[in-house]
mmJSON file of the N, C-alpha and C atoms, coordinates in Angstrom:
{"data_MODEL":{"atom_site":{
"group_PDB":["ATOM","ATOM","ATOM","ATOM","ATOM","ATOM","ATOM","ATOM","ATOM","ATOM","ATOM","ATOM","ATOM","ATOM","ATOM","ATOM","ATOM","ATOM","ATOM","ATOM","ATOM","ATOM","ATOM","ATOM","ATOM","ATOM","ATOM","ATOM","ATOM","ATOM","ATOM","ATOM","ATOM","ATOM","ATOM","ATOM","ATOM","ATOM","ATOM","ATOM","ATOM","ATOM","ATOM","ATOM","ATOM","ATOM","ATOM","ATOM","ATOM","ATOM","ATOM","ATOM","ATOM","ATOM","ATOM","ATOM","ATOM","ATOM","ATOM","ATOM","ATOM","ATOM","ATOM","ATOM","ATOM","ATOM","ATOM","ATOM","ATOM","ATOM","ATOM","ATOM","ATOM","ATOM","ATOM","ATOM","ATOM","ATOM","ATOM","ATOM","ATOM","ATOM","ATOM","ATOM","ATOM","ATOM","ATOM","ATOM","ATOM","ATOM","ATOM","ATOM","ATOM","ATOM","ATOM","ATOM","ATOM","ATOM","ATOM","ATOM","ATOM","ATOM","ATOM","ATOM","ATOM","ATOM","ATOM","ATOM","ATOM","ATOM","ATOM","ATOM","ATOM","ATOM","ATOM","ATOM","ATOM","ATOM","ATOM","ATOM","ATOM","ATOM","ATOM","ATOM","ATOM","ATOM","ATOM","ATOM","ATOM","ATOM","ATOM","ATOM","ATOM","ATOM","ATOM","ATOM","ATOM","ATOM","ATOM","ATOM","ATOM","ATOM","ATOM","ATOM","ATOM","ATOM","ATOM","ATOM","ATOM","ATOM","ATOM","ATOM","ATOM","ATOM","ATOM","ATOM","ATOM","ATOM","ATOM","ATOM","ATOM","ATOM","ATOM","ATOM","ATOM"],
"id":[1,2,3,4,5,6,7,8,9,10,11,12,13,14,15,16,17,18,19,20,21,22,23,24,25,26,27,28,29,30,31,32,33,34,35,36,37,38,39,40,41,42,43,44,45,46,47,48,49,50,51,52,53,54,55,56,57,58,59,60,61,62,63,64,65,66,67,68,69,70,71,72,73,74,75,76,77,78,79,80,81,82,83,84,85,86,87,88,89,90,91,92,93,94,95,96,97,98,99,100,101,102,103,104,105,106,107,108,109,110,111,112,113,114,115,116,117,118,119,120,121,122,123,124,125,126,127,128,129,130,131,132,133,134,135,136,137,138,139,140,141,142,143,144,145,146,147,148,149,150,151,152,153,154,155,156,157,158,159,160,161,162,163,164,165],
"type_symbol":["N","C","C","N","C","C","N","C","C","N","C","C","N","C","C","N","C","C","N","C","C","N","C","C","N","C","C","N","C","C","N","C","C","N","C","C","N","C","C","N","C","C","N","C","C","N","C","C","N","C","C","N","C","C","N","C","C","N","C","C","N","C","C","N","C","C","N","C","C","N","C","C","N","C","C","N","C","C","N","C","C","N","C","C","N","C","C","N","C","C","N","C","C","N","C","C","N","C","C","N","C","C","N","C","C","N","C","C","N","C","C","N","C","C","N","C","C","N","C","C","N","C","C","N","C","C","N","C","C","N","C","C","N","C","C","N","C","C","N","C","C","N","C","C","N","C","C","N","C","C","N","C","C","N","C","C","N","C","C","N","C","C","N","C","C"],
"label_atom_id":["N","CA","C","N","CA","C","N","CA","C","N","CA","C","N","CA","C","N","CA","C","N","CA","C","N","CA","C","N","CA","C","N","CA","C","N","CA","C","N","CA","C","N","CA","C","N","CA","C","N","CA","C","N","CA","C","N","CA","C","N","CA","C","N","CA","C","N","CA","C","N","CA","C","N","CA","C","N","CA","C","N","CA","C","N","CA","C","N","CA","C","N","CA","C","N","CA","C","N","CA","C","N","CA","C","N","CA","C","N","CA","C","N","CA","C","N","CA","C","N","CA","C","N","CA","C","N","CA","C","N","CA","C","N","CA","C","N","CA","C","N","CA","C","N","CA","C","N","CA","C","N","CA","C","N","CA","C","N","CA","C","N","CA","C","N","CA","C","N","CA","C","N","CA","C","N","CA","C","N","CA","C","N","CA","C","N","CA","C","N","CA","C"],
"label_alt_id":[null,null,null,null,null,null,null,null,null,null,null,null,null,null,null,null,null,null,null,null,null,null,null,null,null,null,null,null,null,null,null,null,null,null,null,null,null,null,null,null,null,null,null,null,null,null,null,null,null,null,null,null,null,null,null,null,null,null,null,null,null,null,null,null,null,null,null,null,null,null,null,null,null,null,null,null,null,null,null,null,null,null,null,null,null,null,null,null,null,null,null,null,null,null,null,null,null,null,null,null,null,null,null,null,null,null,null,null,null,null,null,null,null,null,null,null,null,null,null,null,null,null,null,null,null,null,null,null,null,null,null,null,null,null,null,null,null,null,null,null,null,null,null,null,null,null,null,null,null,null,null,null,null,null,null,null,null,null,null,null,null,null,null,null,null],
"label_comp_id":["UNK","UNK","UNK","UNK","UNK","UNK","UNK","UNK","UNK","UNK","UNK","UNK","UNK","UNK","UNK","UNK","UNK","UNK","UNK","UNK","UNK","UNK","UNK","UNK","UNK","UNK","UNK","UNK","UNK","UNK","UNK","UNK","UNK","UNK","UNK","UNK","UNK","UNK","UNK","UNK","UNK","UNK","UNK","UNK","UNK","UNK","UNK","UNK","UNK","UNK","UNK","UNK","UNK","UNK","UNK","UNK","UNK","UNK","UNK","UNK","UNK","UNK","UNK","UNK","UNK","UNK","UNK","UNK","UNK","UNK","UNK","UNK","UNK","UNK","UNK","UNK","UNK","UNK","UNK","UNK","UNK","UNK","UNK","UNK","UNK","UNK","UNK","UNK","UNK","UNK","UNK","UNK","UNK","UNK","UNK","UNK","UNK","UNK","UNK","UNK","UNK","UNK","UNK","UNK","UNK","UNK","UNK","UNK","UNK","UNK","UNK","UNK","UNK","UNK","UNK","UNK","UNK","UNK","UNK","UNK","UNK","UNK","UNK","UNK","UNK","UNK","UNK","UNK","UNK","UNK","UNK","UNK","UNK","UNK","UNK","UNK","UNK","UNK","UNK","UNK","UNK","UNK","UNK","UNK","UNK","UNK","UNK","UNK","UNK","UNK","UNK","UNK","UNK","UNK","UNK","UNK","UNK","UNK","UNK","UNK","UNK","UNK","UNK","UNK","UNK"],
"label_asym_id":["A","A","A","A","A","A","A","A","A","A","A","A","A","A","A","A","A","A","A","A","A","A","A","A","A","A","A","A","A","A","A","A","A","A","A","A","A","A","A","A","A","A","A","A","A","A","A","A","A","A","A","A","A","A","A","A","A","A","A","A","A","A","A","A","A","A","A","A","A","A","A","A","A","A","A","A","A","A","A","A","A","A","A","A","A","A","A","A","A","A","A","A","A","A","A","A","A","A","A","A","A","A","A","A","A","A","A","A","A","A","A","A","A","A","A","A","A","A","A","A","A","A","A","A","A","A","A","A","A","A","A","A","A","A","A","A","A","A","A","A","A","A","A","A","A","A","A","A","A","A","A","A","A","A","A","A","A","A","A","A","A","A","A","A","A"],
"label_entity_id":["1","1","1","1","1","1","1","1","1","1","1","1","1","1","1","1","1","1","1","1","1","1","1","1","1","1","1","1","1","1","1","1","1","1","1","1","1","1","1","1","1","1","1","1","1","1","1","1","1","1","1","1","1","1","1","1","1","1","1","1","1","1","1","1","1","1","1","1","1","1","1","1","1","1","1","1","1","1","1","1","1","1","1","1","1","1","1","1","1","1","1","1","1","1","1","1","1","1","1","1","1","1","1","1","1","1","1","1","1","1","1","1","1","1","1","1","1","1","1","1","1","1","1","1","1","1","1","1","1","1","1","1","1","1","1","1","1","1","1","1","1","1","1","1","1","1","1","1","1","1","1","1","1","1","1","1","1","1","1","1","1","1","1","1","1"],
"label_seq_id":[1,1,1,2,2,2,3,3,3,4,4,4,5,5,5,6,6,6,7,7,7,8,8,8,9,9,9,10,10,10,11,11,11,12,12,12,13,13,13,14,14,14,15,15,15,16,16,16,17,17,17,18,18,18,19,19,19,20,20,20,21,21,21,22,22,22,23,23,23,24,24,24,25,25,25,26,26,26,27,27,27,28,28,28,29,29,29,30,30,30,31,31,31,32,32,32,33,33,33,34,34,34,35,35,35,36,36,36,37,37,37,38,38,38,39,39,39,40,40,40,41,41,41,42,42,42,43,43,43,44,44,44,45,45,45,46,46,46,47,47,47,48,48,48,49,49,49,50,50,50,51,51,51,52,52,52,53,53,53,54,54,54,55,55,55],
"pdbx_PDB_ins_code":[null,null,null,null,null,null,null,null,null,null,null,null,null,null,null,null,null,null,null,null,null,null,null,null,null,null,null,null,null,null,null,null,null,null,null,null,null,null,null,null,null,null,null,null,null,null,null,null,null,null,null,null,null,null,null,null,null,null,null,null,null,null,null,null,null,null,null,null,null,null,null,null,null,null,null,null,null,null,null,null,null,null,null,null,null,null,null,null,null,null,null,null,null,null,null,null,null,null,null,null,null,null,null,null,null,null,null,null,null,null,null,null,null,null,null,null,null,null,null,null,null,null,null,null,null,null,null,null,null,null,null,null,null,null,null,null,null,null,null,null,null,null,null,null,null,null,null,null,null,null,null,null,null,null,null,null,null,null,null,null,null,null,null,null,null],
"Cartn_x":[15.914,15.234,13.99,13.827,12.41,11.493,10.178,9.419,8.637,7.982,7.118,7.814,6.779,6.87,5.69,5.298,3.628,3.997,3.335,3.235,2.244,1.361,0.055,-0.218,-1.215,-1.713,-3.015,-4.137,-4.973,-4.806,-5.152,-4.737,-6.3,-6.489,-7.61,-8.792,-9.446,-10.125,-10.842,-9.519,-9.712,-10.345,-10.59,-11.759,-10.072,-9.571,-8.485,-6.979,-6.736,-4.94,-4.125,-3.135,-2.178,-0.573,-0.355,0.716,2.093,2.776,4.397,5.265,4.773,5.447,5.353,3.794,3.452,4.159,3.739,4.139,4.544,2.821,1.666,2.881,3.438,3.79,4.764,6.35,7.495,7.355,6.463,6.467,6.286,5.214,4.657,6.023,6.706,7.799,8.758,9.358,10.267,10.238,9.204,8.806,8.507,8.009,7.828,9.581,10.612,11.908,12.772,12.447,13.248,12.499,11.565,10.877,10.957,11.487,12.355,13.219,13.784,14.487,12.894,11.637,10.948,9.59,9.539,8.302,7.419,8.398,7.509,6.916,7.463,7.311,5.821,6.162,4.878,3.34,4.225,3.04,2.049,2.931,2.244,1.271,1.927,1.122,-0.488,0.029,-1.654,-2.322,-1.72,-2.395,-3.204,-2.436,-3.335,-4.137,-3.955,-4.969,-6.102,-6.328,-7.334,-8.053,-7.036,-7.969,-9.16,-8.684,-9.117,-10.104,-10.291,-10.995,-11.799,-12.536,-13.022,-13.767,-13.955,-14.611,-16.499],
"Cartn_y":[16.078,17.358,17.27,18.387,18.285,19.151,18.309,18.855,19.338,19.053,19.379,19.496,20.094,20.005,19.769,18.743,18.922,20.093,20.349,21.047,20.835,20.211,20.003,18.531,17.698,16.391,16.395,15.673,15.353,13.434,13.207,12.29,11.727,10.573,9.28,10.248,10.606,11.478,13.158,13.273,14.576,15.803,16.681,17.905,18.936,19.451,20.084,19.553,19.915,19.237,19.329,18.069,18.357,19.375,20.402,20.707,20.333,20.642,19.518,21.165,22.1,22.708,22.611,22.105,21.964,21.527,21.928,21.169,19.774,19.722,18.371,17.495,17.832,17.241,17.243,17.98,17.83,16.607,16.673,15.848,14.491,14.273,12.662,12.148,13.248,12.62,11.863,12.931,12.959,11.533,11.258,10.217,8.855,8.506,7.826,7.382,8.181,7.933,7.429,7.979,7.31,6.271,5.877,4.15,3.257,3.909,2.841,1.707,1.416,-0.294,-0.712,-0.589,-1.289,-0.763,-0.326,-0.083,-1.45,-2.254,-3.293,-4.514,-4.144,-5.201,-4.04,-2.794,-2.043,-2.163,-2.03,-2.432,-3.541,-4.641,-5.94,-6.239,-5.911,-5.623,-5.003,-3.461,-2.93,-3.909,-4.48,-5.018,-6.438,-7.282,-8.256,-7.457,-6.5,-6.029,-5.46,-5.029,-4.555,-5.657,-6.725,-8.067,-8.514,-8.464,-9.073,-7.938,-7.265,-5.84,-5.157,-5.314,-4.468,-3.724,-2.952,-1.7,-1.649],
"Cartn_z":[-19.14,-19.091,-18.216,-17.053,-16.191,-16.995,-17.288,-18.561,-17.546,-15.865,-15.05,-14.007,-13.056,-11.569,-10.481,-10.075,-9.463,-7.945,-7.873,-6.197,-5.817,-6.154,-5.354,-6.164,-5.256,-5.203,-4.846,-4.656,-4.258,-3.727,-2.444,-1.671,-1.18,-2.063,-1.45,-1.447,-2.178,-2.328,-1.268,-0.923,0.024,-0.556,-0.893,-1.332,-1.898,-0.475,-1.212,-1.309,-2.164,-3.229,-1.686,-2.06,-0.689,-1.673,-1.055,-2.056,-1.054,-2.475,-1.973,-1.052,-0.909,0.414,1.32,1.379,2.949,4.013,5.176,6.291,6.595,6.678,6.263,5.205,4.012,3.029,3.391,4.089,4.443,5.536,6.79,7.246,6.989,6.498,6.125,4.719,4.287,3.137,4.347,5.118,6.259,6.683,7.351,7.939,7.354,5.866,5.18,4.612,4.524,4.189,5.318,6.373,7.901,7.863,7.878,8.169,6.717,5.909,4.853,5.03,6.561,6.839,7.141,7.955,8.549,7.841,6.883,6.0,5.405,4.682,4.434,5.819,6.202,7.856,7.912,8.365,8.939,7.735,6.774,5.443,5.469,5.697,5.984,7.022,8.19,9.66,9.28,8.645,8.295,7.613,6.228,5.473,5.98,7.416,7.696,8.893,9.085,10.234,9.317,8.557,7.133,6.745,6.654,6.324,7.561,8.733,9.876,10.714,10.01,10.367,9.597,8.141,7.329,7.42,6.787,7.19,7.14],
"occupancy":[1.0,1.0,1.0,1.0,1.0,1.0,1.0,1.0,1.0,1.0,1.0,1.0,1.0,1.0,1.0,1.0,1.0,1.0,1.0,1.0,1.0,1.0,1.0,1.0,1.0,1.0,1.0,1.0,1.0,1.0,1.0,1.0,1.0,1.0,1.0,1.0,1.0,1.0,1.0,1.0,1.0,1.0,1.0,1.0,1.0,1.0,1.0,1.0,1.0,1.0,1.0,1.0,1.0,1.0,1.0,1.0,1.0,1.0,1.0,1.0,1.0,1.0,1.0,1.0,1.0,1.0,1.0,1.0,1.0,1.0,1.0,1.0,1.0,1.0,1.0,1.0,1.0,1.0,1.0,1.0,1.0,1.0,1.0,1.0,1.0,1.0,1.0,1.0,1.0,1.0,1.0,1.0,1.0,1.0,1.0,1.0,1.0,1.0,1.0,1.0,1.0,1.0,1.0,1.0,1.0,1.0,1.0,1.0,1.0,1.0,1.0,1.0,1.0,1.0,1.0,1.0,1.0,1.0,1.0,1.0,1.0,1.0,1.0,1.0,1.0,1.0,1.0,1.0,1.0,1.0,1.0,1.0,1.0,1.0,1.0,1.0,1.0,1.0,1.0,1.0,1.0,1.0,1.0,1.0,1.0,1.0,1.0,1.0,1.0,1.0,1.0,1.0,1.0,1.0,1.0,1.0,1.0,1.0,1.0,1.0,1.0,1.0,1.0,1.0,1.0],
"B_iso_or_equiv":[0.0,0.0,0.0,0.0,0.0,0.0,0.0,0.0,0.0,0.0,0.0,0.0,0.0,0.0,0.0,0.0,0.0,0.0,0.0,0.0,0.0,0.0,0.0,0.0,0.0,0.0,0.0,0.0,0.0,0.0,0.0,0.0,0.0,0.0,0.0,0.0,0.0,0.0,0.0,0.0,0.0,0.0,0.0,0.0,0.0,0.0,0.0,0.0,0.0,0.0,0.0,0.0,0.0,0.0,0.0,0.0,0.0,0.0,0.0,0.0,0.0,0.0,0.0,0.0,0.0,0.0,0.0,0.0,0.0,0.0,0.0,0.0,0.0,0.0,0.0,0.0,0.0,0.0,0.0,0.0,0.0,0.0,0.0,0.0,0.0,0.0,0.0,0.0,0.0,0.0,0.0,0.0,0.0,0.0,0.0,0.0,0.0,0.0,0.0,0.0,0.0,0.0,0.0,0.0,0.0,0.0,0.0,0.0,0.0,0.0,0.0,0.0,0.0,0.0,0.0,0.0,0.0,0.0,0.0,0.0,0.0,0.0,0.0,0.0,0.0,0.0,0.0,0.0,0.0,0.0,0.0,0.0,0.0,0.0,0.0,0.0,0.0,0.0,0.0,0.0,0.0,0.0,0.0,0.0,0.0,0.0,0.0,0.0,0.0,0.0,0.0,0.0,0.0,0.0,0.0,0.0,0.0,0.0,0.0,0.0,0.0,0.0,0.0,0.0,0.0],
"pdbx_formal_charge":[null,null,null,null,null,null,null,null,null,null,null,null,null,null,null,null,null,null,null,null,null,null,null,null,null,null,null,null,null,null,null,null,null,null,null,null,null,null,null,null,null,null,null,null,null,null,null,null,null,null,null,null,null,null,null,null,null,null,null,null,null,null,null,null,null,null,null,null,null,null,null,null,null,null,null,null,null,null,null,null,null,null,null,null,null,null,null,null,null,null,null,null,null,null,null,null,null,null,null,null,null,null,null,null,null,null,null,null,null,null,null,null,null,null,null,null,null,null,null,null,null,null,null,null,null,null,null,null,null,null,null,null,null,null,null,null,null,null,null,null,null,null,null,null,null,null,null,null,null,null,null,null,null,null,null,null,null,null,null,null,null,null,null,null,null],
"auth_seq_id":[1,1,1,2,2,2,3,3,3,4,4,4,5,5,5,6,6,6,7,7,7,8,8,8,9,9,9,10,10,10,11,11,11,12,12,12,13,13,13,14,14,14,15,15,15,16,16,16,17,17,17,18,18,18,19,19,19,20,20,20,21,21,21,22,22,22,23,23,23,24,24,24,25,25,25,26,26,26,27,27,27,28,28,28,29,29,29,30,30,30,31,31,31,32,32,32,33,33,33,34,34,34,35,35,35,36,36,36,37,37,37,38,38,38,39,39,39,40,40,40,41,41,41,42,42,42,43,43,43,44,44,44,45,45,45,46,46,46,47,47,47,48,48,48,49,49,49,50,50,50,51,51,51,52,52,52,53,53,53,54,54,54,55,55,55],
"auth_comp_id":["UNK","UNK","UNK","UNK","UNK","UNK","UNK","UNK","UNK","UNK","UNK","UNK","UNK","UNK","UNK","UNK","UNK","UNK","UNK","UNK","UNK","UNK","UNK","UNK","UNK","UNK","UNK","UNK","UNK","UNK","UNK","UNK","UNK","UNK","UNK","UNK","UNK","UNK","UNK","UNK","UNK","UNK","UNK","UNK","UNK","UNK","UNK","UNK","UNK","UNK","UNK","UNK","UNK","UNK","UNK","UNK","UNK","UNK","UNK","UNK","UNK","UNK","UNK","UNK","UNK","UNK","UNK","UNK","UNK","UNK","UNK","UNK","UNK","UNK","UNK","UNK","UNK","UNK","UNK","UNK","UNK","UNK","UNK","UNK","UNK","UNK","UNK","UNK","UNK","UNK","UNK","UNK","UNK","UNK","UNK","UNK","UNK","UNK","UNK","UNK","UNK","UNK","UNK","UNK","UNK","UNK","UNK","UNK","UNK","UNK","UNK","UNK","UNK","UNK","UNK","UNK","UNK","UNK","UNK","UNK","UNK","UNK","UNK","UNK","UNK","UNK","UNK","UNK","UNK","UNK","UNK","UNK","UNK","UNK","UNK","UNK","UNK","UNK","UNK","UNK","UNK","UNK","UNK","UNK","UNK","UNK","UNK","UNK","UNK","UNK","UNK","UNK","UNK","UNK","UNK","UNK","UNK","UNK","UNK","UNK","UNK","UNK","UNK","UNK","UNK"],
"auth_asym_id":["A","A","A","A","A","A","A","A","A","A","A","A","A","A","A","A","A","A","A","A","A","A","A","A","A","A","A","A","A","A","A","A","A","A","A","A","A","A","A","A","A","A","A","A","A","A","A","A","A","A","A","A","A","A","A","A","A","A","A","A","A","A","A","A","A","A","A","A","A","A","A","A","A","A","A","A","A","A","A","A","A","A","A","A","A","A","A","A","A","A","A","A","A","A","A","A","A","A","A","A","A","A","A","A","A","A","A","A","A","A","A","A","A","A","A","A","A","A","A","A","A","A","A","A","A","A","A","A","A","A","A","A","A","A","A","A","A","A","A","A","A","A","A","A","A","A","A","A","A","A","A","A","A","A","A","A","A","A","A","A","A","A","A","A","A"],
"auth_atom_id":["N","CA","C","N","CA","C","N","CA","C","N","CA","C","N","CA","C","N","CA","C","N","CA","C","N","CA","C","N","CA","C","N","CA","C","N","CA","C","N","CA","C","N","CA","C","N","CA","C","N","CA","C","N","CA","C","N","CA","C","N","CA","C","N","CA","C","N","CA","C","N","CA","C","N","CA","C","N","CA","C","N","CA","C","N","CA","C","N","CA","C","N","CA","C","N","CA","C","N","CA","C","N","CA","C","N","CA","C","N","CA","C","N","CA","C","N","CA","C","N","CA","C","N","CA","C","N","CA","C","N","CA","C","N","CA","C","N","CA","C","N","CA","C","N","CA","C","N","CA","C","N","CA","C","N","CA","C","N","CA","C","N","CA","C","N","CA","C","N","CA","C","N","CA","C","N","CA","C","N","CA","C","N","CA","C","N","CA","C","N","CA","C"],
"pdbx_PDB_model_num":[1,1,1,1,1,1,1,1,1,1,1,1,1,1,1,1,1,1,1,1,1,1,1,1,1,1,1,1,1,1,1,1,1,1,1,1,1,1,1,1,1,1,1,1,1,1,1,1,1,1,1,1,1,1,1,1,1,1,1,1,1,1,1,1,1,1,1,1,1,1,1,1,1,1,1,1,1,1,1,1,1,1,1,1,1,1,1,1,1,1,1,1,1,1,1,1,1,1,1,1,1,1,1,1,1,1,1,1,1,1,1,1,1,1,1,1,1,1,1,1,1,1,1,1,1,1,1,1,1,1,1,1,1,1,1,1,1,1,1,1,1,1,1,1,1,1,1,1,1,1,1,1,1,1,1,1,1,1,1,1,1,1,1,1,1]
}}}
């Protein structure tokens, strides 16, 4: 049974909610699911460039 549904998010502390119709939100899903063979390869990459770079 679906007891909810979110349509909106708030993302890394942005001011306004990202909602799940958006554009913005179709795209970055879109794109986050096609780079599912090479996501953890790209994951890693950021994560030692974050190390070697802090903010």
């Amino acid at each position: 049974d679906i007891i909810a549904k979110a349509v909106a998010f708030y993302r890394k502390g942005h001011a306004q909610p990202l909602r799940t119709d958006s554009r913005t939100w179709r795209y970055y899903s879109r794109l986050w699911v096609a780079l599912q063979p090479v996501r953890r390869i790209l994951l890693g990459l950021y994560r030692r460039w974050r190390a070697l770079c802090p903010a």
